[in-house]
C-alpha beads as a LAMMPS data file, in Angstrom:
LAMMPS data file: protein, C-alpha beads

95 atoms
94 bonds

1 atom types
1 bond types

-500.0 500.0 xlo xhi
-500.0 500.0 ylo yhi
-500.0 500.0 zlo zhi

Masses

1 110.0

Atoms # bond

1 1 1 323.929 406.197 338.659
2 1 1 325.526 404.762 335.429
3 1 1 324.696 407.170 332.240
4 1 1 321.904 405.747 330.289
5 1 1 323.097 404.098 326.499
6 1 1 321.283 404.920 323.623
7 1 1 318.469 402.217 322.443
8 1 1 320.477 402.015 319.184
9 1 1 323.595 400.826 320.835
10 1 1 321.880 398.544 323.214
11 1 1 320.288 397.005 319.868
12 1 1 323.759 396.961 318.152
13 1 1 325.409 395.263 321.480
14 1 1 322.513 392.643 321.645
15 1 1 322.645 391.834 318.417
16 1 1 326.523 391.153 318.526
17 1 1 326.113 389.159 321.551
18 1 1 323.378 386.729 319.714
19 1 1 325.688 386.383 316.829
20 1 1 328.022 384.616 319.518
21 1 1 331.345 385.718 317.196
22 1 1 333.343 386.507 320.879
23 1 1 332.478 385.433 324.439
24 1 1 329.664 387.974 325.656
25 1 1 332.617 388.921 328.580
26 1 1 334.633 390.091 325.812
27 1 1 332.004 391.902 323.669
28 1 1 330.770 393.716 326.832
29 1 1 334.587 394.769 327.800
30 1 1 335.094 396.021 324.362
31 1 1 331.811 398.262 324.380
32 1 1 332.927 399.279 327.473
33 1 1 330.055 397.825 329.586
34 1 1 329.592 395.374 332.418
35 1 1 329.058 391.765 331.347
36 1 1 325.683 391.642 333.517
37 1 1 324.757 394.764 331.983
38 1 1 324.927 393.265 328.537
39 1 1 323.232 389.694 330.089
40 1 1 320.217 392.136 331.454
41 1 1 319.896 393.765 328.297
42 1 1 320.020 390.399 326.276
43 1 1 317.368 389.195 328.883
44 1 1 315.519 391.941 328.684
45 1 1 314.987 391.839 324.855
46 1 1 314.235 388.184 324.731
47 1 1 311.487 389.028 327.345
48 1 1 310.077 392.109 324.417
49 1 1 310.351 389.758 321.699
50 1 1 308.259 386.958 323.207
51 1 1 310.891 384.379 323.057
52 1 1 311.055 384.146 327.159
53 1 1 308.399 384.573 329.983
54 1 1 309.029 388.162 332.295
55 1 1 307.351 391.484 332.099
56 1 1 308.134 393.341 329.017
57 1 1 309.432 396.879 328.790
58 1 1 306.203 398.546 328.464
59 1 1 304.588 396.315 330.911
60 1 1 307.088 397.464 333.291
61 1 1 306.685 401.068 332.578
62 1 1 302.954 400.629 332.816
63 1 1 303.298 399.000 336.632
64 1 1 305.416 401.603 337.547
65 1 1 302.800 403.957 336.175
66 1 1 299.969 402.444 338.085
67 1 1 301.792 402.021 341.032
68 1 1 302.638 405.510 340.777
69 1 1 299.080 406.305 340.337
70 1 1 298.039 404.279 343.453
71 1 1 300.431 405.584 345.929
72 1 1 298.958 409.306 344.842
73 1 1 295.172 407.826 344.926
74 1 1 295.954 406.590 348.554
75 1 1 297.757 410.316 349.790
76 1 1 294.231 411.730 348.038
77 1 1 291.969 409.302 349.855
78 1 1 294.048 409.982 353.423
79 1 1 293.763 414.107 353.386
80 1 1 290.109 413.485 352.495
81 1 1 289.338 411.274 355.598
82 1 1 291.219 413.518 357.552
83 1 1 289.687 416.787 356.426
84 1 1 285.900 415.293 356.697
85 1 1 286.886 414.391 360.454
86 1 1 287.722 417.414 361.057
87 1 1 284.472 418.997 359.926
88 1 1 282.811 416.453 361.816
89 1 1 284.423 417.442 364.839
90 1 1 283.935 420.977 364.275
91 1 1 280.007 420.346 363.787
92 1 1 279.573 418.176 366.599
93 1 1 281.162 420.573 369.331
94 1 1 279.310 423.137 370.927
95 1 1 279.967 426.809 370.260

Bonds

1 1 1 2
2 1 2 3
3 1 3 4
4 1 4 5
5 1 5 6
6 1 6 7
7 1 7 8
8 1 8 9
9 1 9 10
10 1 10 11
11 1 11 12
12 1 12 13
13 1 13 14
14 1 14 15
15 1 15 16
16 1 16 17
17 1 17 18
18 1 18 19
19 1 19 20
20 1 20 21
21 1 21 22
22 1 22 23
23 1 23 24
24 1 24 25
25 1 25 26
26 1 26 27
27 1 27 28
28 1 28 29
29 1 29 30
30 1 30 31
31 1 31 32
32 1 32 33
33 1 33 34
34 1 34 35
35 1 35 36
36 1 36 37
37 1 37 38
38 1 38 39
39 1 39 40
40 1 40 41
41 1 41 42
42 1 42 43
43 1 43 44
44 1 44 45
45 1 45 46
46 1 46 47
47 1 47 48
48 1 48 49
49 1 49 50
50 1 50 51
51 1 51 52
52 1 52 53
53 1 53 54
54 1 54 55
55 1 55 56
56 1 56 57
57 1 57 58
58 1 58 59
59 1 59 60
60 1 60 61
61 1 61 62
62 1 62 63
63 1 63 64
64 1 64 65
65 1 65 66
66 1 66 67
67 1 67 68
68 1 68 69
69 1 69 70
70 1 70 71
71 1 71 72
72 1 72 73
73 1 73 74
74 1 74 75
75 1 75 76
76 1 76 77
77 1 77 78
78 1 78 79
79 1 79 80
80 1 80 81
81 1 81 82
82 1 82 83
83 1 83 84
84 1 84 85
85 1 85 86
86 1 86 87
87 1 87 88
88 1 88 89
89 1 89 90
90 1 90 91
91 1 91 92
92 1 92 93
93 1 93 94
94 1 94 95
């Protein structure tokens, strides 16, 4: 997993990127990045500042959130069914 760049420098690499003074391959080779990395991250903050359609960061974080949620509702809702069989069972049988 690639180490995570401070917001700061993301902003700072964006922002020289927009200004469009050197090819974004070049920019990105002399911060030391990947080209798509700094095309994701430009993509990425048009997408936060409104000026192009996609989920925006918090959006994102919120699905993954919910999903999150879900998936831990559904484990919940499983063990339940599966405990109140097995009282059932246990009732139902003869002693």
């Amino acid at each position: 997993m690639p180490r995570a760049h401070p917001p700061e420098f993301r902003r700072r690499a964006i922002d020289l990127a927009r200004a469009k003074v050197k090819p974004i391959a070049q920019i990105a080779a002399d911060l030391g990045i990947s080209e798509s990395c700094l095309r994701n991250w430009i993509r990425q903050a048009d997408m936060d500042e409104g000026r192009s359609e996609g989920l925006t960061t918090d959006e994102r974080a919120e699905l993954v959130r919910l999903r999150r949620e879900l998936r831990v509702k559904d484990m919940e809702i499983e063990i339940l069914k599966r405990a109140s069989a097995f009282f059932a069972r246990e009732n139902v049988l003869p002693k």
